[in-house]
N, C-alpha and C positions, 0 to 999 in steps of 0.2 A: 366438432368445429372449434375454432379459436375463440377464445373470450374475448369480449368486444369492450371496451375501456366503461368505466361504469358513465360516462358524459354522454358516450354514442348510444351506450345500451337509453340511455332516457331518450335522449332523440329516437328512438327506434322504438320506445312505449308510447311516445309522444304520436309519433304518426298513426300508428294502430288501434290509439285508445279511443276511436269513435264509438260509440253503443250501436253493440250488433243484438239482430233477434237469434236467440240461440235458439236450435232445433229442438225438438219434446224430449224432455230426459234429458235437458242441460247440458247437451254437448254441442260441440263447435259445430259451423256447417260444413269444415274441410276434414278429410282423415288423410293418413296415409296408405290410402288403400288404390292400387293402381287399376281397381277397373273400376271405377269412378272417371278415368281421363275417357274423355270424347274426341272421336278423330277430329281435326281442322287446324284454321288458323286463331292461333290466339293474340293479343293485344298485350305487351307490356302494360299493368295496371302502376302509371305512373307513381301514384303517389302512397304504394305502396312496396317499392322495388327499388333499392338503393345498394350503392360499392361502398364500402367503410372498409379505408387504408390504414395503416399502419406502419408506423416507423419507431427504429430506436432511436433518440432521444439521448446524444452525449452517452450513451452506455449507463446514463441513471435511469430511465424508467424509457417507455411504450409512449408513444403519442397517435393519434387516431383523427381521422377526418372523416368527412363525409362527402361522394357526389350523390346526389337525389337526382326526381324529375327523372329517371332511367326512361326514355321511350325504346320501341321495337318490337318486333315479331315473333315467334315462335309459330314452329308446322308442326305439328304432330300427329302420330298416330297407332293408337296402342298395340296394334298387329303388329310393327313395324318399329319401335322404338328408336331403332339405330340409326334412321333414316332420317332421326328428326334434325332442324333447321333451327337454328336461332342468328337473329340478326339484332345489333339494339345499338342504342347511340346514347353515351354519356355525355352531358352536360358541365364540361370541367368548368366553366364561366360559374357555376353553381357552386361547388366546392365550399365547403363550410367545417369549419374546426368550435373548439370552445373558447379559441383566442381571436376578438375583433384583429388583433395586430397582426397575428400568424396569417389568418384569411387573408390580409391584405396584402403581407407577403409575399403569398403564392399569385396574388393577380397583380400584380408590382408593376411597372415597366419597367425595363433596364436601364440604368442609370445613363443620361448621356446619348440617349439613343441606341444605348448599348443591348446587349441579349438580356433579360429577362432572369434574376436568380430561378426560376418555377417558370408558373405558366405564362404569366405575361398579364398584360390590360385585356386582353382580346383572343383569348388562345378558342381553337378551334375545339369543334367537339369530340370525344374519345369515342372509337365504334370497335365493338367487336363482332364479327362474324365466323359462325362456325364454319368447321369442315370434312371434322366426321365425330361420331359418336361411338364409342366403346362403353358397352354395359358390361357388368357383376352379372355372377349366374343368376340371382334372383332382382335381380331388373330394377333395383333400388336406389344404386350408386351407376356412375357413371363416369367416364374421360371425356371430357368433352374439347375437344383440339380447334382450334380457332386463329385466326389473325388478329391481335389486335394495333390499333392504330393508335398512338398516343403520341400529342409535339409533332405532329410531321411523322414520325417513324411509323414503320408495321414491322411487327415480328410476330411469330407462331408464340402461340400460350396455350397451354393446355390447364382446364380447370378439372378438380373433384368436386363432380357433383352429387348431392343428395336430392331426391325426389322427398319434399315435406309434407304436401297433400294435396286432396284436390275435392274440388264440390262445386256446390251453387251458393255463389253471394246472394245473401239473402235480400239485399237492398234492388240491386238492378237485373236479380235474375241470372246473371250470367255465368256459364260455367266455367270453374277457375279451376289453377293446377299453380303447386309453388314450388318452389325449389331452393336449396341454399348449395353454394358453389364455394373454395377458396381455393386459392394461387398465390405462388411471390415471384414477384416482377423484379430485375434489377434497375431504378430507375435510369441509369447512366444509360444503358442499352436503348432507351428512349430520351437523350441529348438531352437529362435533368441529372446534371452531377454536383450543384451545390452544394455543400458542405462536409462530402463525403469524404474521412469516414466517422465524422462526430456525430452526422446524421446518417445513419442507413443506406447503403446503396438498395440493401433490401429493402420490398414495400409487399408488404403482406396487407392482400385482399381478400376481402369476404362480401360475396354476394347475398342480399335475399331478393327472391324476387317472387312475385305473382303476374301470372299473365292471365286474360279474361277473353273468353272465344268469341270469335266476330259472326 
């Protein structure tokens, strides 16, 4: 996977660092062992499931945001892998960088009444749904092919995915399954061409996600 800027990687320890009860023999509750996944529907577990974008930056360095708050669904079921569903809805009004002024930026409204450099004061929420699954021989990795909806636009995006583990959250019981995913997007293709090409058309995305079975 892509290295994640060191400001998101702390946001990303920040939300995880709750004190969990670790299982006997001081290991984690998840592995990555695929029959551990229980057939059904699972829960995007909000507030541990976030996109962390990426862009170049002038051609001097990498800059990195974050949308959080990810809701949505996942079907699954381990007979059947290919068959699985994900549907989920990002919260782009969320959007968070390491710059109060950038953040502000991207939720701007356009000068004058005009369009919006980014998202806008009020932009709508980003959804992606899948539309089919292609697994690796050993059922680890994955293509996961989808629409997604961003600005008003939808266009097909296909992710790699990695299956990262799965178990029982120790706190509420519930059985969980994770996965980390990336993609690059061209944001123009989605009617966001601001400052390109000093900033990026490319927008390099990294998923982690946990879902928790209903």
């Amino acid at each position: 996977m892509r290295r994640i800027l060191p400001y998101a990687a702390a946001a990303l320890v920040a939300v995880v660092a709750t004190p969990i009860v670790l299982a006997q023999g001081g290991t984690a509750p998840g592995a990555p062992d695929k029959s551990r996944v229980a057939a059904g529907t699972y829960a995007a577990d909000a507030g541990h499931t976030m996109v962390v974008w990426e862009v170049d930056h002038f051609g001097f360095s990498k800059y990195s945001g974050i949308f959080g708050d990810v809701t949505g669904t996942l079907v699954i079921d381990p007979a059947n892998p290919a068959a699985a569903k994900v549907d989920v809805t990002i919260p782009v009004a969320k959007v968070t960088t390491a710059s109060a002024g950038l953040t502000g930026h991207l939720l701007r409204a356009g000068k004058d009444g005009g369009k919006p450099d980014f998202f806008g004061a009020a932009p709508a929420d980003a959804k992606f749904v899948s539309t089919s699954v292609v697994l690796d021989d050993d059922g680890d990795e994955a293509k996961v092919t989808g629409n997604l909806t961003l600005n008003g636009v939808t266009k097909p995006v296909t992710l790699d995915v990695d299956f990262h583990g799965a178990g029982t959250n120790p706190y509420n019981k519930k059985a969980t399954v994770g996965f980390q995913a990336e993609t690059t997007i061209r944001r123009s293709d989605f009617g966001i061409a601001y400052g390109i090409p000093a900033v990026s058309d490319a927008v390099e995305l990294e998923i982690h996600a946990a879902f928790e079975k209903q």
